[in-house]
C-alpha positions in Angstrom: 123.8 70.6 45.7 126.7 72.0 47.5 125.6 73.6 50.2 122.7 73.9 53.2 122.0 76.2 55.9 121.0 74.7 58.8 119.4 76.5 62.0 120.2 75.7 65.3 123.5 75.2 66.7 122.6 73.1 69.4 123.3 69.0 69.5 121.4 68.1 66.5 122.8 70.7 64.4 126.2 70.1 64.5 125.7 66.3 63.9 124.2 67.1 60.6 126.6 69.6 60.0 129.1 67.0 60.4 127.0 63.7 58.4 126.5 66.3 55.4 130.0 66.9 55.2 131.1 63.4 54.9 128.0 62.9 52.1 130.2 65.8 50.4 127.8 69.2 50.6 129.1 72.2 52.8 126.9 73.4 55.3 126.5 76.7 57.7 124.6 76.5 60.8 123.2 79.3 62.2 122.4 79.5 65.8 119.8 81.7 67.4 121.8 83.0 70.4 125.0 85.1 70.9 127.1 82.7 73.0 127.5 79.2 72.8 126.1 77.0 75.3 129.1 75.5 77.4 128.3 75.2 80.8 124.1 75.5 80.1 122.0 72.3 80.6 122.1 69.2 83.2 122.7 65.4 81.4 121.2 63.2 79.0 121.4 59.6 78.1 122.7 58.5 75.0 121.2 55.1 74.3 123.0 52.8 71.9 121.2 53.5 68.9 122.5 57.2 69.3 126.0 56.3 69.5 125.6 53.8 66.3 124.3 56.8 64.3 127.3 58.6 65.8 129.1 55.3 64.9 128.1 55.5 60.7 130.0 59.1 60.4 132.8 58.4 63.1 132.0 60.5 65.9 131.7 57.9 68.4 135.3 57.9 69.6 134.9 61.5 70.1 131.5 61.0 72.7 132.8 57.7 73.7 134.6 59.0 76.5 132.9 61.9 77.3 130.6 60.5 80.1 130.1 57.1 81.7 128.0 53.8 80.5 124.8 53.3 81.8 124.2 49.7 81.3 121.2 49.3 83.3 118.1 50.8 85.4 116.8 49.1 88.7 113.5 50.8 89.0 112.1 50.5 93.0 108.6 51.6 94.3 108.4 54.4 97.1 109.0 51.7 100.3 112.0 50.9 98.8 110.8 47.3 97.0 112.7 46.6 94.1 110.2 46.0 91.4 112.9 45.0 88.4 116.0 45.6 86.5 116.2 46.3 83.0 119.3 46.7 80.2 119.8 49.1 78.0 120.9 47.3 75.3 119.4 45.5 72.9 119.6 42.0 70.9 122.5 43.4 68.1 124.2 45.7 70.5 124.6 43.2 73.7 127.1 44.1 75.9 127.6 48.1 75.2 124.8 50.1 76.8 123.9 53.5 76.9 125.9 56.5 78.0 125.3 59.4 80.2 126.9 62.6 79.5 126.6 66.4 81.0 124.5 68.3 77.9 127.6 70.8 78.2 129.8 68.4 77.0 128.3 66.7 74.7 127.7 70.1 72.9 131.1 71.4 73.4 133.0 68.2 71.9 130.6 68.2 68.8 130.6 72.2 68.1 134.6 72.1 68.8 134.8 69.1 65.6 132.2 70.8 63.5 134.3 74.1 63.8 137.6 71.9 63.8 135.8 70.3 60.3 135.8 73.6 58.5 132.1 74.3 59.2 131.3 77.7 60.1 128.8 78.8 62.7 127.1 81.9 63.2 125.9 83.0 66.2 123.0 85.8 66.8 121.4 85.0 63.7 117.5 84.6 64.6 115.6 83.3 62.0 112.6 85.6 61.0 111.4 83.8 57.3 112.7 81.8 54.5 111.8 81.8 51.1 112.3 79.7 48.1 114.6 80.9 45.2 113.7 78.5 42.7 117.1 76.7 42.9 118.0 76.9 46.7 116.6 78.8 49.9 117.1 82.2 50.9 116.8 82.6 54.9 116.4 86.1 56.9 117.5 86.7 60.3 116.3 89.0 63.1 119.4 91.3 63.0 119.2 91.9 59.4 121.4 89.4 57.7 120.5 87.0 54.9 122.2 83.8 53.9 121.4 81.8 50.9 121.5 77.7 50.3 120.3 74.8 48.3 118.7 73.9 51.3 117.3 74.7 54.8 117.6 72.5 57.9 115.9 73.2 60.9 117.6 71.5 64.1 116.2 74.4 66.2 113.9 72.6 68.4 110.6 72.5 70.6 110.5 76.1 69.3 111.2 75.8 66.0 110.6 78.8 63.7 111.5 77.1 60.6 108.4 74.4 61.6 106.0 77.3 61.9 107.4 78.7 58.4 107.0 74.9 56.4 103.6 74.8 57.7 102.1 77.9 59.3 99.5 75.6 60.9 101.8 72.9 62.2 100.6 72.0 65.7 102.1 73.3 69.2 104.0 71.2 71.3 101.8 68.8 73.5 102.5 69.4 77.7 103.0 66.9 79.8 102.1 66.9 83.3 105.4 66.9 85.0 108.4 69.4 85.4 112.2 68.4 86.1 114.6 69.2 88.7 118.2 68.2 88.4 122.0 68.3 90.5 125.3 67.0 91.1 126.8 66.2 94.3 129.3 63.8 95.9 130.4 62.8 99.2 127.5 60.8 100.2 128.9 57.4 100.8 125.9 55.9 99.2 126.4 51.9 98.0 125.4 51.0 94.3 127.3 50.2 91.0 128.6 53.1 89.4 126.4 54.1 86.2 123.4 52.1 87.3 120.3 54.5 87.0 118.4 53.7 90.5 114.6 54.9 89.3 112.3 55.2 92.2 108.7 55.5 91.7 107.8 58.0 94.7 105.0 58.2 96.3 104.4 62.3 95.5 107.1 62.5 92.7 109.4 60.4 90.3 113.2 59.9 91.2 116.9 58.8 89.5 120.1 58.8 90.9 123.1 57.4 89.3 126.4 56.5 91.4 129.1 58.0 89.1 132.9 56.8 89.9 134.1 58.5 92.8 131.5 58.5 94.8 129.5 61.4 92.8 125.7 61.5 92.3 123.8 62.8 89.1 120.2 63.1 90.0 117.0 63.9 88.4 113.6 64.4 89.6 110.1 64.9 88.1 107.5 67.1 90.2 104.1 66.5 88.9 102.6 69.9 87.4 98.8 69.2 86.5 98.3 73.0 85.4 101.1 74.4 82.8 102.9 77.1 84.3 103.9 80.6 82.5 107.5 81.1 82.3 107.2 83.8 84.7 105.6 81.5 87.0 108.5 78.9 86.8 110.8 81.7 87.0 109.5 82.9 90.1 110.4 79.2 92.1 113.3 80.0 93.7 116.2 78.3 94.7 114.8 77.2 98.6 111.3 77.2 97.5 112.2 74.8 95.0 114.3 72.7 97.5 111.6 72.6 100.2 109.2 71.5 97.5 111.2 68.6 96.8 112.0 68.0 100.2 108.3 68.0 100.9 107.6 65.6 97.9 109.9 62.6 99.0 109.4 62.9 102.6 107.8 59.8 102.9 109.6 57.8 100.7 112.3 55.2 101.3 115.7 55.4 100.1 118.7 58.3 99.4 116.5 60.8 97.6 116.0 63.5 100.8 119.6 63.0 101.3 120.8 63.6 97.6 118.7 67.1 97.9 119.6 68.2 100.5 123.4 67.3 99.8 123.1 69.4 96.5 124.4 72.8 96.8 122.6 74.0 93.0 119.3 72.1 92.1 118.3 73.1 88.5 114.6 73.4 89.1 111.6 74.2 87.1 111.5 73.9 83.5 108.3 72.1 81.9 108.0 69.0 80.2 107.0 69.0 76.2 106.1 66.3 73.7 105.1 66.8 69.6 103.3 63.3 68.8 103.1 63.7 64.8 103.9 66.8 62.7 101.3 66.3 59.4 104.3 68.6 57.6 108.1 68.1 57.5 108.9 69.4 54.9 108.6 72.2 52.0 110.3 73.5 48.7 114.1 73.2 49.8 113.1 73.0 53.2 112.8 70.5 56.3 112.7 69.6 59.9 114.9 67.3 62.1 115.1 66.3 65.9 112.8 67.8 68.7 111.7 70.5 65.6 110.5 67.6 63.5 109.1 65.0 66.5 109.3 66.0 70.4 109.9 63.1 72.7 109.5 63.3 76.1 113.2 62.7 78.3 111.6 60.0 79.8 111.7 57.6 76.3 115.4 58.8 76.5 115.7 58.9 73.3 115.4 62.7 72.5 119.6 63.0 71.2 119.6 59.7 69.7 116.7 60.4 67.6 118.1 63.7 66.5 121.5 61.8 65.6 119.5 59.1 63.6 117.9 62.0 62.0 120.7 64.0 60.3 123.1 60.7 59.5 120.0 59.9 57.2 119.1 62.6 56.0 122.4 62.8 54.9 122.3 59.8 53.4 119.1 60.7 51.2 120.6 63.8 50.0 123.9 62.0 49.3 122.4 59.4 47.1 119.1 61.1 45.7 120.7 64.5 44.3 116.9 66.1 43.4 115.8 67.7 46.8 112.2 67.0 47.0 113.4 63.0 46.5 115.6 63.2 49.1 113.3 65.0 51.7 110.7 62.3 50.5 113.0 59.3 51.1 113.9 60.8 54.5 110.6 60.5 55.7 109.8 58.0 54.4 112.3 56.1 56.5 111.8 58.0 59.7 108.4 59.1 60.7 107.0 55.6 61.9 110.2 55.1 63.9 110.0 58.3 65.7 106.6 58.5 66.0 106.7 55.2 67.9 109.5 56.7 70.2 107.3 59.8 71.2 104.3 57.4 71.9 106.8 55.4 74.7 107.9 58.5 76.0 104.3 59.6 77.1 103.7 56.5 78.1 106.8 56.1 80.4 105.7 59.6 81.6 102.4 58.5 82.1 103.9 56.0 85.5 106.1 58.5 87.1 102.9 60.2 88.5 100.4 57.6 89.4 97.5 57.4 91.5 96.8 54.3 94.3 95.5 52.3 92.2 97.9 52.9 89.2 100.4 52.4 91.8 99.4 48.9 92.7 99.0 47.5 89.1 102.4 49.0 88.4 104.1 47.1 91.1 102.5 43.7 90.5 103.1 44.3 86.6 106.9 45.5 86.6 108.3 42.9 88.1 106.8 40.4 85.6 108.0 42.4 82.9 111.5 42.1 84.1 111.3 38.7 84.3 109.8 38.0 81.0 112.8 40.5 79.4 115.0 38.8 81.1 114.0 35.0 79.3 113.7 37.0 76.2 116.9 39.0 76.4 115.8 42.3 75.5 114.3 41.4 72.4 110.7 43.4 73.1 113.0 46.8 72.9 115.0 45.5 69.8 113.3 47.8 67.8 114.6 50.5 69.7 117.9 49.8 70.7 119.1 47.6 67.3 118.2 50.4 65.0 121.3 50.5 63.0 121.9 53.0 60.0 124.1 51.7 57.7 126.1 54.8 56.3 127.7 52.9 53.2 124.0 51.4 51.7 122.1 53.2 48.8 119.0 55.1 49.1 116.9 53.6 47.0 115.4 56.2 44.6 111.2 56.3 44.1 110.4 55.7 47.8 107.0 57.5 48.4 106.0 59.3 52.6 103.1 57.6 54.1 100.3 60.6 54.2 100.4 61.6 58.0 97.1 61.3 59.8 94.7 64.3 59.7 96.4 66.8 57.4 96.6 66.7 53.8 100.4 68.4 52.3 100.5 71.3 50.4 101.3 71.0 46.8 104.5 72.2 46.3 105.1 76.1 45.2 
């Protein structure tokens, strides 16, 4: 093996790009658009499992400073109770936290050291098909260009093309009722420890803000959209329409949100909410899903980028270890799908609260603040699972490891 193609140049491909490279195979990603995507997106949270992953092939120091820690979330109700606080850290990694980063920047440092690293990346290559060679992959793109591999990797996505050519009957991403708004702004004067993430449970619509140093805001919102829209619908909400929907959404809620809006010179408004519960088929031949291609989470488990990261530093791993394809891809999921499976669930469940009824709204506030007080006796140890996930780079993959069936589908035998 000595070299894979991988499709999608956004977060998740570079990070394999870079994982594969330290397991010692050569990669090429191949990115779908013509320009990179500096300056595109709002922010994310990195939670601490993604920066362990990041940890195992020695990319941390390089994300490490690119944002600011996030070490915990006071969630309030729409009158401006406090209902609990909760870490975000768990049992193993005490004391660090997540981080919260501007999307731009997190893609810029990671494209810059995969480029820096020798890999190349090719923009305005589309994929159309891919086809099996008998020893390797053979990949066609819109414009006309080919590329050849031992293997294919998609990192491209909720969209994914390579998905839809592993399994032609793969299902569509799931929606989920709610869309997101987002914005910057500073100058406010507003108290609160910098990086806490202040969630308020409105009573129309879900809200974060998150002091940032000097006295800056990063805010995001979720607008509850029962009906999907088209994306000619969303693209027809405007920039004041889509402040005077928000302004009509918290107008009788406590707290900074109406103030944060209307303080916010550009509110990124608009764009839908997705999840992908369980894909029955991840992989095929010499090819094979990771990140938001292979298992959708919704931003609220925020979890999408570390998933994605835990993704590619193991399948690195399998291949590095298991140097038959169809055992590596095998091993992978073998070691992944009830993990990110879980994750997806607590994301639609999370999302599930940000839009709730009267009497949802009631049990919630009776029922939060006991569960901050019983994570609080426990220290964190109901999210261990989550946030101790640890991927230990320099451990074998054992060999002869067999994937669980996933529900409902039976897998093609291989061609």
């Amino acid at each position: 093996m000595t070299k894979a193609l991988i499709i999608g140049g956004g977060i998740a491909g570079p990070v394999a790009a870079l994982a594969l490279r330290r397991a010692g195979i050569d990669s090429a990603i191949h990115e779908a658009y013509e320009r990179d995507a500096v300056g595109v997106g709002s922010f994310l949270t990195l939670s601490v499992n993604g920066m362990d992953a990041l940890r195992a092939i020695g990319l941390d120091e390089l994300v490490a400073g690119l944002g600011h820690p996030t070490p915990r979330m006071a969630m309030f109700n729409h009158q401006g109770r406090r209902l609990g606080e909760f870490g975000t850290s768990g049992t193993r990694t005490r004391g660090r936290g997540s981080t919260t980063v501007r999307r731009s920047d997190l893609y810029r440092a990671l494209r810059d050291e995969a480029a820096r690293q020798g890999v190349p990346i090719v923009h305005g290559a589309r994929l159309v098909s891919a086809e099996s060679t008998g020893v390797g992959v053979r990949a066609r793109f819109a414009d006309g260009r080919s590329a050849e591999g031992d293997l294919l990797i998609g990192a491209d996505g909720l969209r994914s093309r390579t998905r839809e050519i592993i399994d032609p009957a793969a299902p569509a991403p799931r929606y989920v009722p709610l869309l997101n708004a987002s914005g910057f702004t500073r100058g406010l004067g507003l108290p609160g420890e910098s990086g806490v993430m202040n969630m308020v449970f409105g009573r129309r619509c879900f809200f974060c803000w998150i002091p940032v140093g000097d006295d800056e805001i990063w805010w995001f919102a979720n607008p509850p959209q029962p009906a999907e829209l088209t994306p000619d619908q969303l693209a027809a909400i405007g920039p004041e329409e889509s402040r005077a929907r928000l302004r009509a959404l918290f107008a009788d809620d406590a707290g900074p949100a109406l103030r944060i809006v209307e303080a916010t010179d550009r509110i990124r408004y608009g764009w839908p909410t997705y999840d992908l519960p369980s894909l029955p088929v991840w992989h095929r031949d010499r090819m094979i899903v990771i990140g938001d291609a292979a298992h959708t989470a919704a931003p609220s488990s925020g979890q999408g980028a570390a998933m994605a990261f835990e993704d590619a530093v193991t399948l690195a791993r399998c291949l590095r270890d298991l140097p038959e394809v169809p055992a590596a891809f095998t091993a992978y999921e073998r070691l992944r799908r009830e993990r990110v499976e879980r994750v997806v669930a607590q994301g639609r469940r999370n999302s599930g609260t940000k839009a709730a009824g009267p009497v949802a709204r009631l049990v919630r506030d009776v029922a939060l603040p006991l569960y901050a007080r019983r994570m609080a006796k426990t220290g964190g140890a109901s999210l261990a699972w989550l946030y101790d996930h640890h991927v230990e780079w320099d451990a074998p993959v054992a060999a002869g490891v067999t994937a669980p069936r996933a529900p409902g589908r039976t897998r093609p035998a291989p061609r």
